[in-house]
C-alpha positions in Angstrom: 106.0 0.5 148.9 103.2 0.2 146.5 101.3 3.6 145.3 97.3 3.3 146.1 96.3 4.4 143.1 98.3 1.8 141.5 96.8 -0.8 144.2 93.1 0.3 143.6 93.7 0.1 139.4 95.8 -3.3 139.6 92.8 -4.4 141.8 89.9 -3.4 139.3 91.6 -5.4 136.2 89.7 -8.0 135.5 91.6 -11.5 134.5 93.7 -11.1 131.3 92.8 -13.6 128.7 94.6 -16.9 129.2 96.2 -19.1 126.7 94.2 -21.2 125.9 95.7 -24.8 125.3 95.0 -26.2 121.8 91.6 -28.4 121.1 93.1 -32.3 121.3 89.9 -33.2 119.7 90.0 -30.9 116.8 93.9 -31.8 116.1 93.0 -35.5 116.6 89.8 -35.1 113.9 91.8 -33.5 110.9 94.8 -36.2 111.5 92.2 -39.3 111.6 91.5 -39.5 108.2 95.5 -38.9 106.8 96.5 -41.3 109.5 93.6 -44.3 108.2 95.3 -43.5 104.8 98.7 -44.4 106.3 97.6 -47.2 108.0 95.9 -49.0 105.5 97.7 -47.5 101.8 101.2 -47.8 104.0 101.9 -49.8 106.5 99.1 -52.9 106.1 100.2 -53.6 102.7 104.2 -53.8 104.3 103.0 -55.8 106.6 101.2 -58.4 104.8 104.4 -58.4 102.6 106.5 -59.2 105.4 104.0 -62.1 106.0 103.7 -63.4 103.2 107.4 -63.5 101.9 107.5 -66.4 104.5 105.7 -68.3 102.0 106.0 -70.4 99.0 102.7 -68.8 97.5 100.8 -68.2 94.5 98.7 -65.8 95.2 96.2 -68.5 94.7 94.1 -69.4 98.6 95.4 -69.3 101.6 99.5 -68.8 102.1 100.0 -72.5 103.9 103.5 -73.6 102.7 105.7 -72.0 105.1 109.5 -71.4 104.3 111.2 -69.0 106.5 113.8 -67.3 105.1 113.9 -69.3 102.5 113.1 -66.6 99.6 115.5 -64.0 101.1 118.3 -66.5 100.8 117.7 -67.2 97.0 117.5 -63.7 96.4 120.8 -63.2 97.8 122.1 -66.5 95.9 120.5 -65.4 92.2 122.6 -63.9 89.4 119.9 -62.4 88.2 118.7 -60.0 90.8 122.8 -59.2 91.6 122.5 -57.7 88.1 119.2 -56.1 88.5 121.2 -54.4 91.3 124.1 -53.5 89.4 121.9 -52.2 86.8 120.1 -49.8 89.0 123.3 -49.0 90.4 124.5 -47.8 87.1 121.6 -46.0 86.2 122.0 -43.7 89.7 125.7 -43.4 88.5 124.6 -42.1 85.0 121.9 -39.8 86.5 124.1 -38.5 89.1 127.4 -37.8 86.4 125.6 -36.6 83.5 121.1 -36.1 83.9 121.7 -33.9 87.1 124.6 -32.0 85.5 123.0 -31.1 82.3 119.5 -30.5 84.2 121.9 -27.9 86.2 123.0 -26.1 83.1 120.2 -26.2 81.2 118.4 -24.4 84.2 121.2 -22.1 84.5 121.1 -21.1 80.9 117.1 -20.8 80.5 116.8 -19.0 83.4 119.0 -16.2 82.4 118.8 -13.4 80.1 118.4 -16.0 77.1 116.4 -15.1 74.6 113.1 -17.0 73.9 113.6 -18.3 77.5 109.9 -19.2 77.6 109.7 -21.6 74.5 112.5 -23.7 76.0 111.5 -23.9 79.0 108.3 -25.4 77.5 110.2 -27.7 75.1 112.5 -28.8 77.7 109.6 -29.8 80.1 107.0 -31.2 78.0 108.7 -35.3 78.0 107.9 -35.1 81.7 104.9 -34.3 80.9 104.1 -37.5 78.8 103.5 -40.9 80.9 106.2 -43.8 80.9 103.8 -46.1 78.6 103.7 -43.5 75.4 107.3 -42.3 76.2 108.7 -46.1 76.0 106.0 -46.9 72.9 107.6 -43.7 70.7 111.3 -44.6 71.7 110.8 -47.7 71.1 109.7 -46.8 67.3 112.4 -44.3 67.3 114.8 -47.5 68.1 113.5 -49.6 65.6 116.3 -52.1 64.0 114.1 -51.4 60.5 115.7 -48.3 59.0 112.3 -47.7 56.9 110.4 -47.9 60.2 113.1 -46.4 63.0 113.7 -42.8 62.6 117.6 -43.2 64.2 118.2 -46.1 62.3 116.9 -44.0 58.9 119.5 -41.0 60.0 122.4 -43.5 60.6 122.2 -45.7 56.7 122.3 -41.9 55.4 126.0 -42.2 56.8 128.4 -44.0 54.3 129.1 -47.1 55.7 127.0 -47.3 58.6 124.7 -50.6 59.0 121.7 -50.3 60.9 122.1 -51.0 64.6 119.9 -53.1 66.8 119.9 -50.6 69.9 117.4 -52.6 72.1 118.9 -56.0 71.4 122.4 -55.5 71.8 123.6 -56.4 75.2 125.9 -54.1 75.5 123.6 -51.0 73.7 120.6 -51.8 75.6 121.0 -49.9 79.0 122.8 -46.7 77.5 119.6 -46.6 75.1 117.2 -46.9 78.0 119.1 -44.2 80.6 118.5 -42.1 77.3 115.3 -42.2 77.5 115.1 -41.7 80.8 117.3 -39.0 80.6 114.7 -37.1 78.2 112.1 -38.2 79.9 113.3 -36.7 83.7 115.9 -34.3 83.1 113.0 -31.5 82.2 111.4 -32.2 86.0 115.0 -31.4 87.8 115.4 -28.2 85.6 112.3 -27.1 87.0 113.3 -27.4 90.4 116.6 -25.5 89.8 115.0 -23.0 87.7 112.4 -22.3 91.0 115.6 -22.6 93.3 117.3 -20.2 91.1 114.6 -17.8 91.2 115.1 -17.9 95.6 118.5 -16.4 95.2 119.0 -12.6 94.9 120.1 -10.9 92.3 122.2 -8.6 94.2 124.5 -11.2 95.6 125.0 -12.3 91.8 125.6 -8.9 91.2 128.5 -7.9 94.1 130.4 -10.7 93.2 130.4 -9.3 89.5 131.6 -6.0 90.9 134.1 -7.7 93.3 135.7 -9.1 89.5 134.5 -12.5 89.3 133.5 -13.8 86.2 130.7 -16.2 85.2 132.4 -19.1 86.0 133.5 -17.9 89.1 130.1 -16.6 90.1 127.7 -20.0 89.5 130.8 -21.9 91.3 130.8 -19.6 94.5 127.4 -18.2 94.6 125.1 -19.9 92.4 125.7 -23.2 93.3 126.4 -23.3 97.1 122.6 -21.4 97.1 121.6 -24.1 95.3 122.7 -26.8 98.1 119.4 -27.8 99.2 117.6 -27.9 95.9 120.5 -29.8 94.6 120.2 -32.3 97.7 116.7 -32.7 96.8 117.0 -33.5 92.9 119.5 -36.1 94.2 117.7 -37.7 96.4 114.7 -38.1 93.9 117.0 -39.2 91.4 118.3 -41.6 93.3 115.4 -43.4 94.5 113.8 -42.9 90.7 116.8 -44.9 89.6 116.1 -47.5 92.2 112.3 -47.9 91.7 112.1 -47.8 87.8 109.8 -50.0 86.3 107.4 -48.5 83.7 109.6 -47.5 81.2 112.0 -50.3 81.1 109.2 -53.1 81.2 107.5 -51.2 78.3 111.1 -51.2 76.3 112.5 -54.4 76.8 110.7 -56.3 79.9 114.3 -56.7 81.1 115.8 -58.3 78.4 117.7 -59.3 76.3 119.1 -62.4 78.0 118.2 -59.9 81.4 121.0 -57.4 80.3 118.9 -54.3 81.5 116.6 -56.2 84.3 116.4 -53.6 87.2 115.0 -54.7 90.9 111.4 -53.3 89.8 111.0 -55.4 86.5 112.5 -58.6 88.5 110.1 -58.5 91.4 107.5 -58.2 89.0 108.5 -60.8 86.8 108.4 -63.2 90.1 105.1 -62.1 91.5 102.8 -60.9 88.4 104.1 -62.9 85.8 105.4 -66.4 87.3 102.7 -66.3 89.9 105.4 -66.5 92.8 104.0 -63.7 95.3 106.0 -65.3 98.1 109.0 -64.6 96.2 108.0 -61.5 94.3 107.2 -60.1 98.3 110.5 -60.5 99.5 112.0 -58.8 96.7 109.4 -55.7 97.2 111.0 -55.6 100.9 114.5 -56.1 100.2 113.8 -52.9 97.3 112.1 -51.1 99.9 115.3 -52.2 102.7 117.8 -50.6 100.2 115.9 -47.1 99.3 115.2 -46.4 103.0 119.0 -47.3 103.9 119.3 -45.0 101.5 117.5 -42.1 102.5 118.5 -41.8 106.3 122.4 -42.5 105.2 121.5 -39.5 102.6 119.7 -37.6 105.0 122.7 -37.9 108.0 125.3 -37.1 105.4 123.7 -34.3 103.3 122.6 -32.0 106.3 123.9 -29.0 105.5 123.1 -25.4 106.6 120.4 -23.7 104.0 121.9 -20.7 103.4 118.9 -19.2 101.8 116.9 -20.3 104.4 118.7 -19.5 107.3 118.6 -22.9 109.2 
């Protein structure tokens, strides 16, 4: 049984505002302009890679001599590129052992009580902060067999008995020199990701787990790190397809050489395409690169989903 007064108020409210259902015409305005980016900075030029990898072509008129497969299968087939991929293989290895690790620390050590935190942090930052050309021109001078022109060399004829050592001729010195470099060069960007993810976890769990008798050790093993999961899934990840996709540095260094012993997959597509003239060729190597980094990041992806404890999710 209803109350009248109730019946004679519920009847005198006037329509309560609706929901209204979002503007498709607005949403479909702001995407338009990222989505022409996409289309035509994306996927046209993978397109017209996958076109014209089918090709014997110079880059030179129109792409006419048609060979199927053709260029995939000598990829596959050539020395070379398998030790371009070994190479880049061994530079993920390197970065995953040792750049990521000491990144890690570093962060873990600046962004404690340490004093003159700030300074280092700037020190330790500033390589990334110079581009791949002038970072590969000063090591490169740093690397310098001439002892009177090459700072190392200079420090190492100091030593009794030491000869000066050709660093970016040697076959066997050449790719420790360059991951190096690209160890100085990077390590300072994946500090400052751990120092912002370090700066995400509270102080108080830190803190309990001190009071509960763990020691330092203990406490960046158990708390620090686990925290760190997603941030640490992230460096990787960017490491990773860095060490994949490296050309600059190593093209300004050695161009791949000597006798290719620190070719990677960038500097041998464009050796093909830009500098032989092959763009057929040079195209399929582009897709077979781009193949094995997104292979790469949904295997990653699957594998490394983990719950974010900070997060929640």
């Amino acid at each position: 049984m209803e109350i009248p007064a109730f019946k004679n108020m519920k009847s005198k409210r006037g329509p309560g505002p609706s929901l209204r259902s979002p503007d498709t015409t607005t949403i479909i305005l702001f995407l338009l302009p990222a989505f022409v980016l996409f289309l035509l900075f994306l996927v046209y030029p993978i397109a017209r890679s996958i076109y014209y990898s089918t090709f014997d072509w110079n880059g030179l008129g129109p792409a006419v001599d048609f060979v199927g497969l053709d260029n995939f299968r000598q990829i596959l087939t050539d020395t070379v590129f398998m030790t371009a991929v070994w190479n880049c293989l061994l530079i993920v290895v390197l970065s995953l052992i040792v750049q990521l690790p000491f990144s890690l620390a570093l962060a873990i050590m600046v962004g404690r009580d340490l004093p003159g935190r700030a300074f280092f942090r700037a020190v330790f930052f500033m390589p990334y902060v110079l581009s791949e050309v002038i970072t590969g021109i000063i090591w490169v001078s740093l690397f310098n067999p001439d002892p009177q022109q090459g700072l190392i060399n200079a420090l190492l004829v100091l030593i009794p008995g030491v000869q000066p050592q050709l660093f970016l001729s040697d076959l066997n010195m050449v790719l420790p020199c360059i991951f190096v470099v690209l160890t100085w060069k990077y390590f300072g960007l994946h500090m400052l990701l751990y120092m912002a993810g370090l700066q995400s976890i509270p102080r108080e769990v830190e803190e309990a787990a001190i009071m509960d008798g763990a020691n330092t050790w203990q406490s960046i093993r158990y708390i620090t790190i686990p925290l760190l999961g997603s941030t640490i899934r992230t460096t990787i990840q960017l490491s990773v397809l860095g060490s994949l996709t490296q050309f600059n540095l190593i093209w300004v260094m050695t161009q791949g050489g000597p006798v290719n012993a620190s070719e990677v997959m960038a500097t041998y597509m464009y050796r093909f395409g830009f500098v032989r003239f092959q763009l057929g060729y040079g195209s399929a190597v582009a897709l077979v690169m781009l193949l094995i980094c997104l292979v790469f990041s949904v295997v990653y992806l699957r594998l490394a989903r983990q719950p974010d404890y900070l997060g929640g999710m």
